[in-house]
C-alpha positions as a Markdown table, in Angstrom:
| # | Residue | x | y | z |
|---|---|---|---|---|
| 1 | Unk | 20.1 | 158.3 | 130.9 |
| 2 | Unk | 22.7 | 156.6 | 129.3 |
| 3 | Unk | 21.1 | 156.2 | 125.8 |
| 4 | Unk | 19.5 | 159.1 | 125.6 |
| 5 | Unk | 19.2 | 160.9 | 122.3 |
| 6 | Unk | 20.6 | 157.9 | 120.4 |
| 7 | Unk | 18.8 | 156.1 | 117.4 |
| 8 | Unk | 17.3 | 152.7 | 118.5 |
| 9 | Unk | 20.1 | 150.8 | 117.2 |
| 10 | Unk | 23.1 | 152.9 | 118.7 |
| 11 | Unk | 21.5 | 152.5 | 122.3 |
| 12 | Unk | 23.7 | 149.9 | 124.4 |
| 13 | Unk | 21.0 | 147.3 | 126.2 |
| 14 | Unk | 22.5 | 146.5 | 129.7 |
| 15 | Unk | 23.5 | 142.5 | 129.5 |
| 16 | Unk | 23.1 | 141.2 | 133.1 |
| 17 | Unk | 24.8 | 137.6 | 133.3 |
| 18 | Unk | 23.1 | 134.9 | 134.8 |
| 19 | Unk | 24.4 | 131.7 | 136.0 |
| 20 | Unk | 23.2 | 128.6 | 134.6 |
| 21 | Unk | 20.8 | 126.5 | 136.8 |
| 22 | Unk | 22.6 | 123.2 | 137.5 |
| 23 | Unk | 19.6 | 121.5 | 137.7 |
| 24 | Unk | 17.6 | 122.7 | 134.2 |
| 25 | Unk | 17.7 | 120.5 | 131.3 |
| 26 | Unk | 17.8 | 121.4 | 127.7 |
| 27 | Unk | 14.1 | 121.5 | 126.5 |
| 28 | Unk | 15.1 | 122.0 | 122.7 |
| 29 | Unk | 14.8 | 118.9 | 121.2 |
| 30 | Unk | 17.3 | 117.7 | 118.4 |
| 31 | Unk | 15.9 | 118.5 | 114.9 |
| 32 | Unk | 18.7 | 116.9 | 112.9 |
| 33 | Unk | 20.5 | 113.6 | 112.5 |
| 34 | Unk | 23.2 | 112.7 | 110.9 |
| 35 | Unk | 23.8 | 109.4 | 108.3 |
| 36 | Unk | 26.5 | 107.5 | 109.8 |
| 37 | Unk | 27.0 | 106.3 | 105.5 |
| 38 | Unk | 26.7 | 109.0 | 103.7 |
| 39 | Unk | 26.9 | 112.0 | 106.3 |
| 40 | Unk | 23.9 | 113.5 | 105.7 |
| 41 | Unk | 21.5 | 115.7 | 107.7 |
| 42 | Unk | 18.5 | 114.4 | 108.4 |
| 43 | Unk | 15.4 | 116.3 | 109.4 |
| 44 | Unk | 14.1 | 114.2 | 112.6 |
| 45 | Unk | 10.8 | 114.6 | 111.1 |
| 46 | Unk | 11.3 | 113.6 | 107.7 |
| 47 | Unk | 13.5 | 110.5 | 108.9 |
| 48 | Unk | 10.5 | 109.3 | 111.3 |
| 49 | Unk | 7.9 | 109.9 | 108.2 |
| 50 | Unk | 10.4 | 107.3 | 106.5 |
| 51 | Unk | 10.4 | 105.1 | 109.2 |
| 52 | Unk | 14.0 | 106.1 | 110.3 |
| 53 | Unk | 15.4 | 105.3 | 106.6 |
| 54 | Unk | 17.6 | 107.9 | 105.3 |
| 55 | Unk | 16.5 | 109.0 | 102.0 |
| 56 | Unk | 20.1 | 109.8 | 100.3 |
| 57 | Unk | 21.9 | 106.4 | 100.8 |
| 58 | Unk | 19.1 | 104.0 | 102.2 |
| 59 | Unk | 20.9 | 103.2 | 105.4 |
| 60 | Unk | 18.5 | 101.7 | 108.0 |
| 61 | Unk | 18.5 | 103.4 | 111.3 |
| 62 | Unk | 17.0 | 100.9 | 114.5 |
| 63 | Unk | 13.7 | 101.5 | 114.4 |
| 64 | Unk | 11.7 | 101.4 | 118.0 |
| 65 | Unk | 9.4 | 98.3 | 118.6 |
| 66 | Unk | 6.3 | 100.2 | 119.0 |
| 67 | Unk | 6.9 | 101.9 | 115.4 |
| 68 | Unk | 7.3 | 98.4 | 113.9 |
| 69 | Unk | 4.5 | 97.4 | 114.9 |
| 70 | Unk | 2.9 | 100.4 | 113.5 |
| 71 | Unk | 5.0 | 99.5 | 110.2 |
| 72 | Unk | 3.9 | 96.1 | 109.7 |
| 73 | Unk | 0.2 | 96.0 | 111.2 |
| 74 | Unk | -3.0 | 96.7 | 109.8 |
| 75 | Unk | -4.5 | 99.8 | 111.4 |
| 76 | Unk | -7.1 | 98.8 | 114.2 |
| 77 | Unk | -6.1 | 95.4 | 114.2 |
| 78 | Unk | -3.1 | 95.3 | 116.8 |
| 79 | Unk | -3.6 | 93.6 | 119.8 |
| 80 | Unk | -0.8 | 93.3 | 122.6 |
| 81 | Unk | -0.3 | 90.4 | 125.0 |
| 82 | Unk | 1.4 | 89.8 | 128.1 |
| 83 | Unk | 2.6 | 93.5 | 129.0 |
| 84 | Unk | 2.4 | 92.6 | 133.0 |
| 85 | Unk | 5.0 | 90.1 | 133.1 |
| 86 | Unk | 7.7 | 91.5 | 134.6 |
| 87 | Unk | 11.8 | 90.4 | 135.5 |
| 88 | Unk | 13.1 | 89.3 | 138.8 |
| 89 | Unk | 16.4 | 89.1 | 140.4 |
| 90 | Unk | 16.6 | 85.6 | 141.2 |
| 91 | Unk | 20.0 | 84.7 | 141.5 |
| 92 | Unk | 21.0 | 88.5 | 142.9 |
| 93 | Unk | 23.3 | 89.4 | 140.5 |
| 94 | Unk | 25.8 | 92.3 | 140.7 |
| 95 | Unk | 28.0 | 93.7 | 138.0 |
| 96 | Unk | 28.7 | 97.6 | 138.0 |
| 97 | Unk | 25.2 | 98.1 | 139.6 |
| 98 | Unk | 22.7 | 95.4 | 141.0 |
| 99 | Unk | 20.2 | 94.1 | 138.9 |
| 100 | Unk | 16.8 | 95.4 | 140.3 |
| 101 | Unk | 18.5 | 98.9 | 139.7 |
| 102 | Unk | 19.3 | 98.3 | 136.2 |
| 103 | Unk | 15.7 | 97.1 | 136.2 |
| 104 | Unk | 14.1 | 100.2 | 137.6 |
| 105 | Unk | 16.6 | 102.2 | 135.6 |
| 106 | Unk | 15.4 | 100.8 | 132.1 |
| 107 | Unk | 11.9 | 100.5 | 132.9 |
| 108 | Unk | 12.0 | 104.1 | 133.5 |
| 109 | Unk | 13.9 | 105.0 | 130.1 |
| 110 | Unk | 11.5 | 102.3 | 128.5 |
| 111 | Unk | 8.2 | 102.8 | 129.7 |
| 112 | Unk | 8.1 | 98.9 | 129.5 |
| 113 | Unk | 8.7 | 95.9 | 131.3 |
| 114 | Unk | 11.1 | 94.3 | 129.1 |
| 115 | Unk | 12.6 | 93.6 | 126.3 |
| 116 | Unk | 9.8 | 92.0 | 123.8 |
| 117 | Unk | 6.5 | 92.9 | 122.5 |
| 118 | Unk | 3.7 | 90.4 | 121.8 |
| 119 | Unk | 1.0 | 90.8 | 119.8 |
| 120 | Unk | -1.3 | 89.8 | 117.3 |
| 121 | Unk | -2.9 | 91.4 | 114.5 |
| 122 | Unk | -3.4 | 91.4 | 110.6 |
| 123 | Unk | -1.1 | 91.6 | 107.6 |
| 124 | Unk | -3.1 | 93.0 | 104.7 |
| 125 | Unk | -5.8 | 90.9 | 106.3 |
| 126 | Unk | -3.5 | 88.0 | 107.5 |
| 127 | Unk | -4.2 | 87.3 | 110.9 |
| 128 | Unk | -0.3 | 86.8 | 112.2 |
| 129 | Unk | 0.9 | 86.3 | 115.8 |
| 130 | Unk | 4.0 | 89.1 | 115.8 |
| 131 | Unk | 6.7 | 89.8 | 118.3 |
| 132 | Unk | 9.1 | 92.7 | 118.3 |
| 133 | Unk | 12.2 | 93.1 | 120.4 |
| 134 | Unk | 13.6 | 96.2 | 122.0 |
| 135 | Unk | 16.8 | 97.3 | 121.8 |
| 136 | Unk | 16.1 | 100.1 | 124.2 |
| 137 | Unk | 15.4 | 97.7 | 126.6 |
| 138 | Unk | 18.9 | 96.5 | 127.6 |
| 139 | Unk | 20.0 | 95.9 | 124.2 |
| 140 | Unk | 17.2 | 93.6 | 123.5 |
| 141 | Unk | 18.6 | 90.7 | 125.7 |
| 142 | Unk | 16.5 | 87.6 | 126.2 |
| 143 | Unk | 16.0 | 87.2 | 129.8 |
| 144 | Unk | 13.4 | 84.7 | 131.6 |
| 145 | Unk | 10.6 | 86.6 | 130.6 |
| 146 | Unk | 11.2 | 87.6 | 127.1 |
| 147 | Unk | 11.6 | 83.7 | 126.4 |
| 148 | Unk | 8.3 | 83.5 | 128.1 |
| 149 | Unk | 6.7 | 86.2 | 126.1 |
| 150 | Unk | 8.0 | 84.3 | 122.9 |
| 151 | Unk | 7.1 | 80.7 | 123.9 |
| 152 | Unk | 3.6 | 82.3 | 124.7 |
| 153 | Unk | 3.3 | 83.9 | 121.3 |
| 154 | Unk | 3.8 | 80.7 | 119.6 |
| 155 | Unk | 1.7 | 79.0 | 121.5 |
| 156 | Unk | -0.8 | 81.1 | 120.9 |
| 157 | Unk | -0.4 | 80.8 | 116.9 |
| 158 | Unk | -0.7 | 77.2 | 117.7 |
| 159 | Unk | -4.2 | 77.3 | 119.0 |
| 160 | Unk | -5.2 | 79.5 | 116.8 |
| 161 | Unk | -3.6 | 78.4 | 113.9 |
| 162 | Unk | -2.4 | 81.5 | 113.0 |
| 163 | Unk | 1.2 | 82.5 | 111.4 |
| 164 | Unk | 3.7 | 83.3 | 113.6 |
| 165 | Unk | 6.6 | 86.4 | 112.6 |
| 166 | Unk | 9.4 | 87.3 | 115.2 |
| 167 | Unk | 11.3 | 90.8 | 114.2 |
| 168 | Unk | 14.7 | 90.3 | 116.4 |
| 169 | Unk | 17.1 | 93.1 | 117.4 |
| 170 | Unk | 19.2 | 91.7 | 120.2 |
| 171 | Unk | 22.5 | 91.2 | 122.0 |
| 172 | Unk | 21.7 | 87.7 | 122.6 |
| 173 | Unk | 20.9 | 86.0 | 126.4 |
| 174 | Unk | 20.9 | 88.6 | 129.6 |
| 175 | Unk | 24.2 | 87.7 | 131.4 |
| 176 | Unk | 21.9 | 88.8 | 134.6 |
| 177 | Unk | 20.0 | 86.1 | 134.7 |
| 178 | Unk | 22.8 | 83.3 | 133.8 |
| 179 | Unk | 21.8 | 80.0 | 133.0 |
| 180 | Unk | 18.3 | 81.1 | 133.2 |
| 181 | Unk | 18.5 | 83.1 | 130.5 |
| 182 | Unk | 20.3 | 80.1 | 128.4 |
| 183 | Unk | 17.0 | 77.7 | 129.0 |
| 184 | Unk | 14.8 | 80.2 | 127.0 |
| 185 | Unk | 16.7 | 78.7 | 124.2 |
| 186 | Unk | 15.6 | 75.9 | 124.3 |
| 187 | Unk | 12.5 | 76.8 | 125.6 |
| 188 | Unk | 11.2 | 79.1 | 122.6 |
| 189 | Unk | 12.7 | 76.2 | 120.2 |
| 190 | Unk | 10.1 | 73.5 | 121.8 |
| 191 | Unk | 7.2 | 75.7 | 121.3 |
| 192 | Unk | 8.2 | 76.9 | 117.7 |
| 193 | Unk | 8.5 | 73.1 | 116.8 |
| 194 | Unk | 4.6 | 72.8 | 118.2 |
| 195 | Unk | 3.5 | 75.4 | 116.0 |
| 196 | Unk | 5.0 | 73.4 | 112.7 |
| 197 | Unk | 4.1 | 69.9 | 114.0 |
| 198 | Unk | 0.3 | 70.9 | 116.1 |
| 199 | Unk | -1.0 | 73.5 | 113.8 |
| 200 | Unk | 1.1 | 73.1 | 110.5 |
| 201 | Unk | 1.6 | 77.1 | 110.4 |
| 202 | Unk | 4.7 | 78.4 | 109.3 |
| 203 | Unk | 7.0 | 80.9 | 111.0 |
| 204 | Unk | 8.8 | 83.8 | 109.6 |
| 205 | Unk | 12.3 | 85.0 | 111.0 |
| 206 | Unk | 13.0 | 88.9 | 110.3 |
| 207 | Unk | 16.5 | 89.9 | 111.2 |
| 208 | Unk | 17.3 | 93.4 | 112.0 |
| 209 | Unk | 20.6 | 95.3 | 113.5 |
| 210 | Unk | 21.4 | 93.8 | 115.4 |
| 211 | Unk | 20.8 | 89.6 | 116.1 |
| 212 | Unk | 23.5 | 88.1 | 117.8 |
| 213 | Unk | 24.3 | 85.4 | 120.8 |
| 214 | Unk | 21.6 | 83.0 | 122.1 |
| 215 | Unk | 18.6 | 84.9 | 120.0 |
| 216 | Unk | 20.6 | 83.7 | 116.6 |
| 217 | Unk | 21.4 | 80.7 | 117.8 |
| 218 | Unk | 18.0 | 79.7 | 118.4 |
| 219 | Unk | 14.7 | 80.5 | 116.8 |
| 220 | Unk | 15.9 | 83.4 | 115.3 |
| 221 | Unk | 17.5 | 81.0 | 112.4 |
| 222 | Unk | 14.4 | 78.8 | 112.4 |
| 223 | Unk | 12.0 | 80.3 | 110.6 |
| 224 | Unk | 10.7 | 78.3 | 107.7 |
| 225 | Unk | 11.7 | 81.8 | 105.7 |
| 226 | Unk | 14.3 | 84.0 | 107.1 |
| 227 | Unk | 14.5 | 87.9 | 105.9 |
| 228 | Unk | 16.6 | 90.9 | 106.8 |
| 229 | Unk | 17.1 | 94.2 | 106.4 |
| 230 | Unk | 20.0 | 95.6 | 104.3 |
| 231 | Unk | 23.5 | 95.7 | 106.4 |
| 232 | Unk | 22.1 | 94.0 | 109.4 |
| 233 | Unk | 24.9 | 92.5 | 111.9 |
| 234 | Unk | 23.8 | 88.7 | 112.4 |
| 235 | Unk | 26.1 | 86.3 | 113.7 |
| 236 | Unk | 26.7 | 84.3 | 117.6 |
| 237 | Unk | 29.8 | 85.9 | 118.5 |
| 238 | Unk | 31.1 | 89.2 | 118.0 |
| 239 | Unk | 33.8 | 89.6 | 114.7 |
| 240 | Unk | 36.6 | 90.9 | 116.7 |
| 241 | Unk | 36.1 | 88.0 | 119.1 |
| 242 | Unk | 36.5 | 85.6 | 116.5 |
| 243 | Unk | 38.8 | 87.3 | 114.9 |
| 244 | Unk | 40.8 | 86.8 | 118.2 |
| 245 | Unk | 40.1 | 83.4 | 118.3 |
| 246 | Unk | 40.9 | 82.1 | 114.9 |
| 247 | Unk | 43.8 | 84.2 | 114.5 |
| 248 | Unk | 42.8 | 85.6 | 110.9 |
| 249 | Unk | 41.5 | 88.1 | 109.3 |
| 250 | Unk | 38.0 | 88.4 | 108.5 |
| 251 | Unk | 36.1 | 88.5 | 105.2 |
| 252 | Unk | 34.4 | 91.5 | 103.8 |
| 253 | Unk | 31.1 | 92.3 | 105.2 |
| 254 | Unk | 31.3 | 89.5 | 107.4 |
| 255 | Unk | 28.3 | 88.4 | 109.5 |
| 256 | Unk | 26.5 | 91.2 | 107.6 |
| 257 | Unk | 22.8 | 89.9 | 106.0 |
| 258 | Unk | 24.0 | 90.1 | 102.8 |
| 259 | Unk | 27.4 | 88.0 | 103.2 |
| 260 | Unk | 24.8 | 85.6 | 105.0 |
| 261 | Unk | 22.5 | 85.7 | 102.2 |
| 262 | Unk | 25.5 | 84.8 | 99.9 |
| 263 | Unk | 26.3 | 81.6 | 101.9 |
| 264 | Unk | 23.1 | 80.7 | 102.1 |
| 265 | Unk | 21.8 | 81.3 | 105.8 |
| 266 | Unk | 19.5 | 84.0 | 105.0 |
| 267 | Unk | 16.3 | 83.7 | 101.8 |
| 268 | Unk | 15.8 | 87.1 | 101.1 |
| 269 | Unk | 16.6 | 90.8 | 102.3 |
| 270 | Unk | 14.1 | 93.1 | 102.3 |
| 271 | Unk | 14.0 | 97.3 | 102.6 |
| 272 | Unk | 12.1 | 98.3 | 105.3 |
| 273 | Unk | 9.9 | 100.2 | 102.6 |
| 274 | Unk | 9.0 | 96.8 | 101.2 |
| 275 | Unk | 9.0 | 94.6 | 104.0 |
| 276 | Unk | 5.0 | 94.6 | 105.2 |
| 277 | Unk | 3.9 | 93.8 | 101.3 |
| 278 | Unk | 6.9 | 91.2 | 101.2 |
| 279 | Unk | 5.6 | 89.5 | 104.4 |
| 280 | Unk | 2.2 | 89.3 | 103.1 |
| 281 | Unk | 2.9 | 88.0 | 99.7 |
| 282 | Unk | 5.4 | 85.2 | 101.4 |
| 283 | Unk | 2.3 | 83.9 | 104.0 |
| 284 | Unk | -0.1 | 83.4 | 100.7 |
| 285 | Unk | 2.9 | 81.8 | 99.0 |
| 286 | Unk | 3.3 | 79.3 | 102.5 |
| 287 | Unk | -0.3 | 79.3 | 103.3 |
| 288 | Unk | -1.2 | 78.6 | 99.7 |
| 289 | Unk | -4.0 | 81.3 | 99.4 |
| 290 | Unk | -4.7 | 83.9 | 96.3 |
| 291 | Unk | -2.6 | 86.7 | 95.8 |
| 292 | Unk | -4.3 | 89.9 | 97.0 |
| 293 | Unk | -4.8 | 90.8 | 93.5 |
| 294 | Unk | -7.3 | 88.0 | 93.2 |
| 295 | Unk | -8.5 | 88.6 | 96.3 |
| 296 | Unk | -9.3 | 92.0 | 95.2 |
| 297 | Unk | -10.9 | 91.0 | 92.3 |
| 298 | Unk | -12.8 | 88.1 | 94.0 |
| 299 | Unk | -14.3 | 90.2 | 96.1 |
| 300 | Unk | -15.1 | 93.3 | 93.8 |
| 301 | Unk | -17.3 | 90.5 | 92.1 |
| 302 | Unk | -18.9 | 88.1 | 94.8 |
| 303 | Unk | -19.0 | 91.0 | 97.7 |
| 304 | Unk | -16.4 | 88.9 | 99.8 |
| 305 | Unk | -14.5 | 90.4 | 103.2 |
| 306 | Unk | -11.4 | 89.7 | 105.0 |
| 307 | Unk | -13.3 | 87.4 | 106.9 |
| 308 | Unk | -13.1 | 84.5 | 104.3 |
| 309 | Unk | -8.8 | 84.6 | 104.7 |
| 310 | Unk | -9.7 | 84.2 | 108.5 |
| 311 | Unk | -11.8 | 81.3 | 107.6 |
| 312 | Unk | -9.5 | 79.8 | 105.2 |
| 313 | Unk | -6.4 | 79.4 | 107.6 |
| 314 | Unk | -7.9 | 76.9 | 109.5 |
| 315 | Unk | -8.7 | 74.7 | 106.9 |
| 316 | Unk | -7.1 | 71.0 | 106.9 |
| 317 | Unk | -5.5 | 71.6 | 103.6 |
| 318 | Unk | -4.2 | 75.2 | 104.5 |
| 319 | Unk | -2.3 | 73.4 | 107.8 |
| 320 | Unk | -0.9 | 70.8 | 105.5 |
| 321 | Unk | 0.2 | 73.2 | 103.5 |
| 322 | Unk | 2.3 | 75.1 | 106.1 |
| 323 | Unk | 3.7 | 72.0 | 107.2 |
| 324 | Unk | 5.9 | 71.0 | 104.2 |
C-alpha cells in the first residue's frame, strides 16, 4: 500500500473528482448581508431579530409584508381578509412573457395571490383595519384586485368604525392590466372618502421604499396623517425621468421622505423601531382617547380591559372627532 508506514498526516488520501450535478441547487443558505450605507456585514439572523434594520448606520432594509404585520400587530389579534381573490388576464396582455405566466411565476415565488394584504387587528389594543403591500409580488403594483382588496378594507373600517392604516411599498399601477389598473385610483379614493364622511374615522398613510406612480398619487397621500420611514423613495415619476423631462438637475435627496417632509408633503418620519408605539399614540391623539399611560392607570384602579377602547370608538363623539 501506498501509505504504508507513514504517520497519519504524511499519508496521501486519493481525491477522486466528481462532476457537479447540473441539476442540484445550493442548500447553504446566505448567513450574511451586506449594508448598501455603511458596508457592513450583517448576520441574517441578527438583521431579521431587528426587523431588517442594520444596527451600525440605521439604514432600513424592505421588510416582507407578512413581518410587518407581525411588527405592527398585537399578538393573537391579526385577522386576514380576502386571500382568495385572485388576478386575471383580461385584456391578454403580452410583454417579454404573457401575463398568466408572470402570474403563475410570482404566485409561486410568493406563496400569495397578489400584491396586498388585508387585515384587521389591534394596535396596543386599537382595533385598526391594516393593509400591507408586497414588493415581492411584482414590485407591489396595484392591479384590479389589489384596488379591490383596498376598497374592501376601507369599507370594512367603515362599518365597523374602526381606523384604517395602509403601509405602501409599490411601483405604482400594473401596466398588465392597463386602464384597469388606472380605475383602482379612483376607486380606492371613493371608498377612503366614505370612511371620513360615513364613519368619521381617520386614515393613516405609512410610506415605505418604495411609493411611487398611481399608489402616491392616490390614497397613499390622503391619509389624514402621513408617515415614513427614513430615506424612503416617494414620488409619481421616477427622478431620472424628470430629470429628462425638465432638463435640470435635481435637488439633493430629492423625492426622498425627508426632502418631502421639508416641503411639507409628509407629517412625520418614523424608525421602524418606533413606528407601532408612534401609530398608537397618533390614533388616541385623532380618536381623542387617553394616552395608554392613563389607560394603564385607569385600569390598575377600576379593573378595566381593552374592551372599553373597543367600546369607545363607536361613540358619536369619538366619530366626530375623527372627522375634523
Amino acid at each position: 500500500m501506498p501509505n504504508q508506514g507513514r504517520r497519519w498526516f504524511e499519508q496521501r488520501k486519493e481525491f477522486v473528482a466528481k462532476p457537479k450535478d447540473p441539476g442540484a441547487t445550493n442548500e447553504s443558505p446566505d448567513l450574511f448581508t451586506r449594508c448598501p450605507d455603511c458596508s457592513q456585514p450583517l448576520f441574517n439572523e441578527t438583521l431579521r431579530d431587528e426587523a431588517e434594520v442594520c444596527a451600525h448606520c440605521g439604514h432600513h432594509f424592505r421588510l416582507a409584508a407578512d413581518q410587518r404585520l407581525k411588527l405592527l400587530l398585537d399578538e393573537g389579534t391579526v385577522v386576514l381578509y380576502d386571500e382568495e381573490l385572485a388576478p386575471v388576464d383580461a385584456l391578454g396582455f403580452m410583454d417579454s412573457k404573457p401575463y398568466t405566466g408572470r402570474i403563475d411565476a410570482t404566485r409561486k415565488k410568493t406563496g400569495r395571490n397578489d400584491a396586498f394584504w388585508s387585515a384587521s387587528g389591534e394596535i396596543h389594543g386599537l382595533p385598526v383595519d391594516l393593509g400591507v403591500f408586497d414588493f415581492r409580488y411584482m414590485g407591489g403594483s396595484m392591479g384590479s384586485v389589489v384596488g379591490e382588496l383596498i376598497t374592501r378594507l376601507f369599507e370594512r373600517a367603515t362599518e365597523n368604525k374602526r381606523p384604517a392604516i395602509v403601509v405602501s411599498a409599490s411601483g405604482g399601477a400594473r401596466m398588465q392590466e392597463g386602464v384597469l389598473s388606472l380605475m383602482q385610483m379612483a376607486k380606492t379614493c371613493a371608498a377612503l372618502a366614505r370612511l371620513k364622511d360615513e364613519a368619521g374615522m381617520p386614515y393613516i398613510s405609512v410610506l415605505t421604499h418604495p411609493t411611487t406612480g398611481g399608489v402616491a398619487a392616490s390614497f397613499a397621500m390622503l391619509g389624514d396623517v402621513i408617515v415614513a420611514e427614513p430615506a424612503a423613495l416617494v414620488g409619481f415619476a421616477g427622478p431620472r425621468v424628470i430629470k429628462e423631462t425638465i432638463g435640470q438637475d435635481l435637488p439633493a435627496g430629492f423625492q426622498t421622505s425627508e426632502y418631502l417632509m421639508e416641503h411639507g408633503m409628509v407629517d412625520q418620519i418614523i424608525p421602524r423601531s418606533d413606528l407601532k408605539s408612534s401609530l398608537a399614540r397618533l390614533l388616541r391623539q385623532m380618536l381623542r382617547l387617553p394616552s395608554s399611560s392613563t389607560v394603564e392607570a385607569t385600569n390598575n384602579n377600576t379593573g378595566g380591559d381593552r374592551d372599553e377602547i373597543a367600546g369607545d370608538l363607536s361613540k358619536p363623539d369619538v366619530d366626530k372627532a375623527g372627522a375634523t
